[in-house]
KOLMI-242338 format. One record per residue (C-alpha): residue in one letter; x, y, z. Coordinates in steps of 0.5 Angstrom, whole numbers, plus 2048, in hexadecimal, padded with zeros to 3 digits. Layout:
% residues N
+---------+-----+-----+-----+
: residuo :  xx :  yy :  zz :
+---------+-----+-----+-----+
:       A :   X :   Y :   Z :
...
+---------+-----+-----+-----+
END
This chain:
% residues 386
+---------+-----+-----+-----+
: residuo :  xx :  yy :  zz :
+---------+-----+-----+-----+
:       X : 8E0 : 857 : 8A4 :
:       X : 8DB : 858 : 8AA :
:       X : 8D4 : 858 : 8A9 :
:       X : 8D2 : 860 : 8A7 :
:       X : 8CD : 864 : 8AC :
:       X : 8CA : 869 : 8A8 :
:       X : 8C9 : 871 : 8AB :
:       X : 8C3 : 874 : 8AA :
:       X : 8C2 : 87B : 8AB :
:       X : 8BC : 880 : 8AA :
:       X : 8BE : 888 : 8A9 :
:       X : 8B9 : 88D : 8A7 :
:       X : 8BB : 893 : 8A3 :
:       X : 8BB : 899 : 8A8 :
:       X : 8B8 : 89F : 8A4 :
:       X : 8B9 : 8A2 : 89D :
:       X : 8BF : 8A5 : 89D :
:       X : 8C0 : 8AD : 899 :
:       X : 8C9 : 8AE : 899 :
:       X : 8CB : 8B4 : 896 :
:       X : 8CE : 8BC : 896 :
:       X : 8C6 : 8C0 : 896 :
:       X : 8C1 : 8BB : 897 :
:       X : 8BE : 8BF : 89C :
:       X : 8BB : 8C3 : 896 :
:       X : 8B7 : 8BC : 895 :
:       X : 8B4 : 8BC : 89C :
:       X : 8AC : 8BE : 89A :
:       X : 8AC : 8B9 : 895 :
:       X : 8AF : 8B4 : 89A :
:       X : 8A9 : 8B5 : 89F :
:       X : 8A4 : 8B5 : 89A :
:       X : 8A6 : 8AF : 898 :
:       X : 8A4 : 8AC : 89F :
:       X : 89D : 8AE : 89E :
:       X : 89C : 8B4 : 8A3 :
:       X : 89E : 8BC : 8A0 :
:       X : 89E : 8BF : 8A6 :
:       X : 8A5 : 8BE : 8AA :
:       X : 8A8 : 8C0 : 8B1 :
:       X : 8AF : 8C0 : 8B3 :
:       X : 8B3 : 8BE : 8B8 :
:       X : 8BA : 8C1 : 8BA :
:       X : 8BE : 8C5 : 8BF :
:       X : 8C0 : 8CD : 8C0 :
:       X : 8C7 : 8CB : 8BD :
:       X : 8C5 : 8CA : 8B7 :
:       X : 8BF : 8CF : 8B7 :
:       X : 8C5 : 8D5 : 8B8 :
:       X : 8CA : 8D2 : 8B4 :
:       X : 8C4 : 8D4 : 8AE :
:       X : 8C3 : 8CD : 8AC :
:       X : 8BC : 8CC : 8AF :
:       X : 8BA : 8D2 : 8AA :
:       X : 8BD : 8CF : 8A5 :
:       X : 8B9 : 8CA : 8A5 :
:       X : 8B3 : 8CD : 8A7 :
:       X : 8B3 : 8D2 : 8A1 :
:       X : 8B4 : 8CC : 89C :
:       X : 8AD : 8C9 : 8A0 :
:       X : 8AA : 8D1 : 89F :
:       X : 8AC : 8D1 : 898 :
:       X : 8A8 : 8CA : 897 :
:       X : 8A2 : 8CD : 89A :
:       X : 8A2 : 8C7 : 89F :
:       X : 89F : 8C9 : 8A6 :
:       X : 8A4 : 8C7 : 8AC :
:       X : 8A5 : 8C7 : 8B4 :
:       X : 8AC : 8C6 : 8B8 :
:       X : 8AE : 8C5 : 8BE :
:       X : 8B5 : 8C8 : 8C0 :
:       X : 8B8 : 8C6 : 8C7 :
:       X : 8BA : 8BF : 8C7 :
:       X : 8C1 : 8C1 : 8CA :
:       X : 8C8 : 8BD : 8C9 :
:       X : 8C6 : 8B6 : 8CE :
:       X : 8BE : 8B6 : 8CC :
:       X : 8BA : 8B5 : 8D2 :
:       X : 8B3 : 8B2 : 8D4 :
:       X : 8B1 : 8B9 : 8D5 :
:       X : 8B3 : 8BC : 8CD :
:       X : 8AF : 8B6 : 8CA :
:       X : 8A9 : 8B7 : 8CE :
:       X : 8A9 : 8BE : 8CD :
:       X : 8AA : 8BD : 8C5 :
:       X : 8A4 : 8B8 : 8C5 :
:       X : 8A0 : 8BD : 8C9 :
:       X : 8A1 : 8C2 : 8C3 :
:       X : 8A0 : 8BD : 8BE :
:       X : 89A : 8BB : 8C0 :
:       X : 898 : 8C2 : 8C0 :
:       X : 89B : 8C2 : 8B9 :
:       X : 897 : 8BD : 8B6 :
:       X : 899 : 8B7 : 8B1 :
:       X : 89F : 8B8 : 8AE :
:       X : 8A5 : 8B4 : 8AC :
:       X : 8AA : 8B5 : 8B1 :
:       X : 8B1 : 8B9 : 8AE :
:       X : 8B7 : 8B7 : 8B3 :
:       X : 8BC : 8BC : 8B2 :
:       X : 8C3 : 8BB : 8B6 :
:       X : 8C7 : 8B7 : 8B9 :
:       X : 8C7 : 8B1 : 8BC :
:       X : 8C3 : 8B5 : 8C2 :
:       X : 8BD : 8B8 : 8BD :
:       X : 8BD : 8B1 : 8B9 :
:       X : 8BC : 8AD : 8C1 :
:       X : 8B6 : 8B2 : 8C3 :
:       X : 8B3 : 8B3 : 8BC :
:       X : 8B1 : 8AB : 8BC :
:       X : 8AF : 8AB : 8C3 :
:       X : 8AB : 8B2 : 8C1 :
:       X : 8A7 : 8AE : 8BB :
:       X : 8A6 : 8A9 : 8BF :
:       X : 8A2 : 8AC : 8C6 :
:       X : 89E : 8B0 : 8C0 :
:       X : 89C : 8A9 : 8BE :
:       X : 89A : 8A7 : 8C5 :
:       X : 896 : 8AD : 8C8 :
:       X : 896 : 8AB : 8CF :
:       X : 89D : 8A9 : 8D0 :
:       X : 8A3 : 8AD : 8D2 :
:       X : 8AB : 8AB : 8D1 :
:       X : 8AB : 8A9 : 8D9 :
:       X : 8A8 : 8A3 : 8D5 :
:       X : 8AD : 8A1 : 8D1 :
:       X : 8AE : 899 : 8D4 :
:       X : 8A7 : 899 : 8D2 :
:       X : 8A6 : 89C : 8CB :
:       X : 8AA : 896 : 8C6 :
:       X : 8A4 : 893 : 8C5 :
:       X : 89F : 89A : 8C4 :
:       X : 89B : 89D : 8BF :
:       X : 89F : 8A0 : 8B9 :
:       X : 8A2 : 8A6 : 8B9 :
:       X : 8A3 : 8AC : 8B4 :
:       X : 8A6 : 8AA : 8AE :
:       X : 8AD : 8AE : 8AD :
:       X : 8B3 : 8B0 : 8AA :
:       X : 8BA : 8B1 : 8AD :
:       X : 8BF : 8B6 : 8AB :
:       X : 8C5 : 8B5 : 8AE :
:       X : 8CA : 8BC : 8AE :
:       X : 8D0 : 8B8 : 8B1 :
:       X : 8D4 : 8B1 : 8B0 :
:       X : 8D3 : 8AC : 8B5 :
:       X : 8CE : 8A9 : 8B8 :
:       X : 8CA : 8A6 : 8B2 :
:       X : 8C4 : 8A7 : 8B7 :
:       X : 8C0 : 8A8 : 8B0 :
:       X : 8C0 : 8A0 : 8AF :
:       X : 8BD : 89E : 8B5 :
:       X : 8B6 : 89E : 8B8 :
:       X : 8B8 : 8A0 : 8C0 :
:       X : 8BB : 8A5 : 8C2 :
:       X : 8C0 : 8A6 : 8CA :
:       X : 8BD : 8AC : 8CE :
:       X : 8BE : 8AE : 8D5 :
:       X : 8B9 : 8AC : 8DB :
:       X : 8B9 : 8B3 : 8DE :
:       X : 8B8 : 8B2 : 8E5 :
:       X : 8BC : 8AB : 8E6 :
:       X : 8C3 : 8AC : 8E2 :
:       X : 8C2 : 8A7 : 8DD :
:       X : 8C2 : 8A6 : 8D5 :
:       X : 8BC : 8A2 : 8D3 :
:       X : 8BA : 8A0 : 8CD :
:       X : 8B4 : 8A1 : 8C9 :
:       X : 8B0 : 89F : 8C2 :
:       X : 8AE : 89B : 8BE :
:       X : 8AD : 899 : 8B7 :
:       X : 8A9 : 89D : 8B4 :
:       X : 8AD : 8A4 : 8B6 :
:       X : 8B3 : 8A0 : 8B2 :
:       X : 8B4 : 8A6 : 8AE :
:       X : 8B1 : 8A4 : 8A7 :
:       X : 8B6 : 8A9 : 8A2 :
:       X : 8BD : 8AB : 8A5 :
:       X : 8BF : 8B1 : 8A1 :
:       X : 8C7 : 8B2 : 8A1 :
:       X : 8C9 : 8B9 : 89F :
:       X : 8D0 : 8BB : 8A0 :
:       X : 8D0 : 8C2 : 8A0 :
:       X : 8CB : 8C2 : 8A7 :
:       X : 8D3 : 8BF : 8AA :
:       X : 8D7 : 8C4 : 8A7 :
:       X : 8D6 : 8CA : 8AC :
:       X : 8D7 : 8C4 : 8B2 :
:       X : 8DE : 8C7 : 8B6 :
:       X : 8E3 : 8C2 : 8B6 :
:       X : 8E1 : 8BF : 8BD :
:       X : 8DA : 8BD : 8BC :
:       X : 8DD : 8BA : 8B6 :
:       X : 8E2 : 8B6 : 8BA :
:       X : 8DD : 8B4 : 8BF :
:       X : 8D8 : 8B1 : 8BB :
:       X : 8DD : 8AE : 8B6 :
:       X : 8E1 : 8AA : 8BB :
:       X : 8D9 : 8A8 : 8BD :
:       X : 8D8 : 8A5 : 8B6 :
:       X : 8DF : 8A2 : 8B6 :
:       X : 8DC : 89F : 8BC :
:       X : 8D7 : 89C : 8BA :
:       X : 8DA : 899 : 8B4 :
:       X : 8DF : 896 : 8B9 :
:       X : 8DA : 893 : 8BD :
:       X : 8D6 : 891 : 8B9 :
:       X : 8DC : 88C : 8B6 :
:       X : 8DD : 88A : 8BD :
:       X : 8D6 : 889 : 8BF :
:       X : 8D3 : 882 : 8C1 :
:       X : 8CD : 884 : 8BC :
:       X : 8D2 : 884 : 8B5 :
:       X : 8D1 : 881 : 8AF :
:       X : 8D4 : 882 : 8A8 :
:       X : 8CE : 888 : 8A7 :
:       X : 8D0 : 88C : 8AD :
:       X : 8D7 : 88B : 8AB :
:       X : 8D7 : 88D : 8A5 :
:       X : 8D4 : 894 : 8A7 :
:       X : 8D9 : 895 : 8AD :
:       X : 8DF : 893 : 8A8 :
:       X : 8DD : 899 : 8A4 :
:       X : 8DB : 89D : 8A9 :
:       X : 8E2 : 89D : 8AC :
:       X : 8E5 : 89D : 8A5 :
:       X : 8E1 : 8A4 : 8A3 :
:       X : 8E2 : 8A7 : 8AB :
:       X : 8E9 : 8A5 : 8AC :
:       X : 8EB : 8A8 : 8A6 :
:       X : 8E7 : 8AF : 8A5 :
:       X : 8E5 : 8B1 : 8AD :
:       X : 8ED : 8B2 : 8AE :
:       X : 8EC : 8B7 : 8A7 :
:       X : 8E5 : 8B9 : 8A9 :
:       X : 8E8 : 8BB : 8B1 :
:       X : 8EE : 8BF : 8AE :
:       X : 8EA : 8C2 : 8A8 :
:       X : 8E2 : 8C3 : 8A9 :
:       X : 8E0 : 8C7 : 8A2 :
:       X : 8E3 : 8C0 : 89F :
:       X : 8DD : 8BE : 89C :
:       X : 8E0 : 8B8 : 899 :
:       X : 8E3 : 8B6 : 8A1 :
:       X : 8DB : 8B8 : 8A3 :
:       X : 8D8 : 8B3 : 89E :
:       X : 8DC : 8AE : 8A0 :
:       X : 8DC : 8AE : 8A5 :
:       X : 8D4 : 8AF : 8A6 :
:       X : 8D3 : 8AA : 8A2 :
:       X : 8D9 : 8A5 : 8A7 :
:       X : 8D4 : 8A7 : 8AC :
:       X : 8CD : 8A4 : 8A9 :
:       X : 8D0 : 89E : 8A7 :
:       X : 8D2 : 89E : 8AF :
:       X : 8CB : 89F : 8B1 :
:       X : 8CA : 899 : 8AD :
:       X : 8CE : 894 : 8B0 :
:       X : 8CD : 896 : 8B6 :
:       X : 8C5 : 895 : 8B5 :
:       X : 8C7 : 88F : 8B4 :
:       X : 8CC : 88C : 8B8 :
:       X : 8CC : 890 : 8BE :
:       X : 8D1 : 893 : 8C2 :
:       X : 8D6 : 892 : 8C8 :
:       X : 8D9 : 894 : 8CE :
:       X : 8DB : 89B : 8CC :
:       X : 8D5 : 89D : 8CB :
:       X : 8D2 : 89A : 8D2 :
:       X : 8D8 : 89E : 8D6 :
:       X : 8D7 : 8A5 : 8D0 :
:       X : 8CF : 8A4 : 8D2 :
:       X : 8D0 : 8A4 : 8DA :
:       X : 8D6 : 8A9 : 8DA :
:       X : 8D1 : 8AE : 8D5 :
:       X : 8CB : 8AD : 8DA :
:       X : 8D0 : 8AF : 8E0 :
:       X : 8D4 : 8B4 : 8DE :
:       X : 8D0 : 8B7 : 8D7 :
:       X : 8D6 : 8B5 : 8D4 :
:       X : 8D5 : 8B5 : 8CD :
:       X : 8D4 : 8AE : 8C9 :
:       X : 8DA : 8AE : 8C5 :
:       X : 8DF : 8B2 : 8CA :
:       X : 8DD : 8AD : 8CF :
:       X : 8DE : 8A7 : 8CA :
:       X : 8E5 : 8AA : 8C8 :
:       X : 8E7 : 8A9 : 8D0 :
:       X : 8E6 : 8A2 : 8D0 :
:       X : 8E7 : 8A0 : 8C9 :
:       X : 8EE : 89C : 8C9 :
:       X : 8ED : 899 : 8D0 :
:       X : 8E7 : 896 : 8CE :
:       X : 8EA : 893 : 8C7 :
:       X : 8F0 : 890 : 8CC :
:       X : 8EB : 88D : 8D0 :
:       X : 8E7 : 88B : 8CB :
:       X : 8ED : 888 : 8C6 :
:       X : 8EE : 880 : 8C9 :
:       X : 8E6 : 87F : 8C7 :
:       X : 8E7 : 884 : 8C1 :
:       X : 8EC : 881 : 8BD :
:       X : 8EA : 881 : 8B7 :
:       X : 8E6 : 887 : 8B7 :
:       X : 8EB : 88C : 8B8 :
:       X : 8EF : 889 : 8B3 :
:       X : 8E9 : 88B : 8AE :
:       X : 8E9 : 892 : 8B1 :
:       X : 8F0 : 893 : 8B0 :
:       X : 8F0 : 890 : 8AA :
:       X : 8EA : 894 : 8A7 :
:       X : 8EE : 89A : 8AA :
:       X : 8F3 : 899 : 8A5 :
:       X : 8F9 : 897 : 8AA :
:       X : 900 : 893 : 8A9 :
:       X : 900 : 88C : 8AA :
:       X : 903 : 88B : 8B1 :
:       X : 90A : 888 : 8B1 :
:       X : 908 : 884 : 8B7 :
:       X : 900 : 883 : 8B5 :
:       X : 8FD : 886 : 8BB :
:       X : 8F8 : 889 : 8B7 :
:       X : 8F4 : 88C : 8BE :
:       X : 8FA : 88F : 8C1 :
:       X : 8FB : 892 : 8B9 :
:       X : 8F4 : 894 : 8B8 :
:       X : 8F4 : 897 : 8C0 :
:       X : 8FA : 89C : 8BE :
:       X : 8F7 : 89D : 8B8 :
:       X : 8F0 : 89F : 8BB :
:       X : 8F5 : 8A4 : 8C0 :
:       X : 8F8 : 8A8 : 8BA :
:       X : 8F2 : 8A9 : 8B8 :
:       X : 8EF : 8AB : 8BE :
:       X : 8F5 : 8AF : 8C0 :
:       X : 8F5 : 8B3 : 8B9 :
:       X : 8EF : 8B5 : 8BB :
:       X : 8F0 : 8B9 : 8C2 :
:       X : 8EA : 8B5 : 8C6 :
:       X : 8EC : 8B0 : 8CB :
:       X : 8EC : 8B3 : 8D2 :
:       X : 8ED : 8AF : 8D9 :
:       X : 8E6 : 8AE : 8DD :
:       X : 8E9 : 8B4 : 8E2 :
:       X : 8E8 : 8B9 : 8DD :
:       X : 8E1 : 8B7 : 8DA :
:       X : 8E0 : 8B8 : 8E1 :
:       X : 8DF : 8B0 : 8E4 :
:       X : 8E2 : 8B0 : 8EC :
:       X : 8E4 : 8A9 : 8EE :
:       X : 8DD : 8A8 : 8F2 :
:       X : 8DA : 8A8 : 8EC :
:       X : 8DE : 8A2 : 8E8 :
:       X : 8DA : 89D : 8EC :
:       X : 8D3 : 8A0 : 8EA :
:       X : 8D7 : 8A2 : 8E3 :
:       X : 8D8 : 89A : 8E2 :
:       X : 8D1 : 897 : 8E4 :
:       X : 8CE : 89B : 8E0 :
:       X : 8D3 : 898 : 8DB :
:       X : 8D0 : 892 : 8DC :
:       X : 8C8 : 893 : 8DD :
:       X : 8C9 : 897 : 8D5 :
:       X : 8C6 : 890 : 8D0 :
:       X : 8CC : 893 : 8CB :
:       X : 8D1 : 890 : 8D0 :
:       X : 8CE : 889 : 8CF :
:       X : 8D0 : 889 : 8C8 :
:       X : 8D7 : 889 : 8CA :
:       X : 8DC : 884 : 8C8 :
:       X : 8DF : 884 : 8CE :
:       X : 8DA : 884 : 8D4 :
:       X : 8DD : 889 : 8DA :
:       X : 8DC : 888 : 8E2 :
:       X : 8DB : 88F : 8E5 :
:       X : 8E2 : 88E : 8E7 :
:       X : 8E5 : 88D : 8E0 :
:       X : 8E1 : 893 : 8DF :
:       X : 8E4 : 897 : 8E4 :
:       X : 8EB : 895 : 8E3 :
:       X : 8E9 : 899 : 8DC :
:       X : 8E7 : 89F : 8DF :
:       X : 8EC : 8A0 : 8E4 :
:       X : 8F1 : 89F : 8DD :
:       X : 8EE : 8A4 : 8DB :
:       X : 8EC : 8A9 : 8E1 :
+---------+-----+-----+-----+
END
């Protein structure tokens, strides 16, 4: 036997976790026990008129406890919604900053608790701010099932004038609590439910194929995969499931968790670039390059992609070529759920394709690739599927 090189790994816990139908009753004890009774709320006008903000506002007038919002973060949030936010938290004074919503709120929130913090920074300021002063303590609730952006510290906004996705963040606004309460998902339509589906069936996947894997992340993709695959396909059909929606809430945290860990690939670099060109919802612009990006990526993510497949509970290939299995298994799926649209109807035009592939490439997720693309292989990708 050859000499043994161990591994060594460090993974921090990423928030506590509250899962369950009805924990959204425990909020004011929740914010309480971060040391601050006063609460401003973070969402959207979606969730305002479907009733679920009063819902939560209620709980938090019944407790007695003071609190603010901010409402306008819009469906691809922007430097202007965190700007705007801070200002009215500022206002506001101390607080533990409540994200409540998707991916979008949960993104705009960190970047809210974190110019509050900062008082002369704005979120044109992002590059700069990782190393800041701490930003407000936070809760996040997720009212969908995809983008796990409750596990992380950073979120992806919108740099209004220059048409690019930035990043902003830092450890401090890592939600502290995750509260994971199935019955804000059950009024979501079916598809919002598959966009942000297949983004955490995204995620899992990536993260199993990233270049910054290692047993732990791939133990939280693998169930992730294992809970999406089987329950979104339920949950899209049947939205009042609430067994589909725990699920299926739950498979999307774990995804969170992996891919805080690991990282994520090239389908997220191109789905970051078409969202900013075309305000494409995330999920949807992932769903139209899915499969092509996995057939690119299968000669260096051999293994990996016999894990998805695997995890998704497929037959054995006759001829082992787990990647060509895992792929059709990915299209079943996808195509189960009516998402998957050619870049002409997310309204792409061919002059568009090389600045789509360049931005590609300038997205730090697409260096976790395991296999590294020129802007040609990129192309040939989206003229797939123009």
């Amino acid at each position: 036997m050859g000499e043994f090189t161990p591994s060594y790994l460090t993974i921090e816990p990423t928030c506590r976790i509250e899962f369950g139908p009805g924990r959204i009753r425990h909020l004011p004890a929740l914010i309480a026990s971060l040391g601050i009774d006063r609460a401003f709320l973070v969402t959207d006008r979606g969730l305002r008129a479907a009733g679920i903000v009063d819902q939560v506002l209620d709980i938090l007038d019944a407790a007695g406890m003071e609190h603010g919002a901010y409402d306008r973060v819009g469906a691809n949030p922007s430097t202007t919604n965190v700007d705007e936010g801070a200002a009215q938290a500022r206002a506001f004074g101390p607080a533990v900053v409540v994200a409540l919503g998707g991916g979008s709120v949960l993104d705009a929130a960190k970047g809210i608790s974190l110019l509050v913090g900062n008082a002369d920074a704005a979120a044109a300021d992002a590059d700069t701010l990782w190393d800041a002063l701490d930003g407000l303590p936070l809760i996040a609730i997720p009212t969908t099932s995809g983008t796990g952006a409750e596990t992380n510290g950073f979120g992806v906004i919108e740099a209004t004038e220059a048409c690019h996705k930035v990043y902003i963040g830092h450890p401090s606004v890592k939600p502290r609590i995750a509260l994971l309460d199935p019955t804000l998902t059950l009024s979501l339509p079916a598809r919002i439910t598959a966009a942000t589906g297949i983004d955490a069936l995204v995620h899992g996947i990536e993260s199993l194929a990233s270049r910054g894997a290692n047993p732990v992340s791939a133990a939280y993709a693998s169930q992730a995969i294992a809970l999406v695959g089987q329950w979104l396909p339920i949950a899209h059909q049947d939205g009042s499931n609430l067994e589909a929606r725990s699920h299926l809430m739950l498979g999307a945290h774990l995804a969170g968790q992996a891919l805080t860990i690991s990282g994520l690939g090239l389908v997220h670099g191109i789905g970051h670039a078409l969202t900013a060109h075309t305000r494409t919802p995330h999920g949807i612009a992932l769903a139209a390059v899915l499969e092509e990006v996995m057939e690119f990526s299968a000669p260096a993510a051999q293994d990996a992609f016999e894990q998805v497949g695997r995890a998704l509970r497929l037959s054995p290939p006759a001829d082992g070529d787990w990647a060509r299995a895992t792929v059709e298994g990915v299209r079943e799926i996808s195509g189960s759920l009516c998402i998957k649209q050619p870049l002409r109807e997310l309204g792409v035009n061919r002059a568009m394709l090389a600045p789509l592939a360049r931005g590609a490439l300038a997205d730090a997720v697409t260096r976790n690739a395991p296999r590294q693309p020129t802007e040609e292989e990129v192309l040939k990708i989206l003229d797939r599927v123009f």
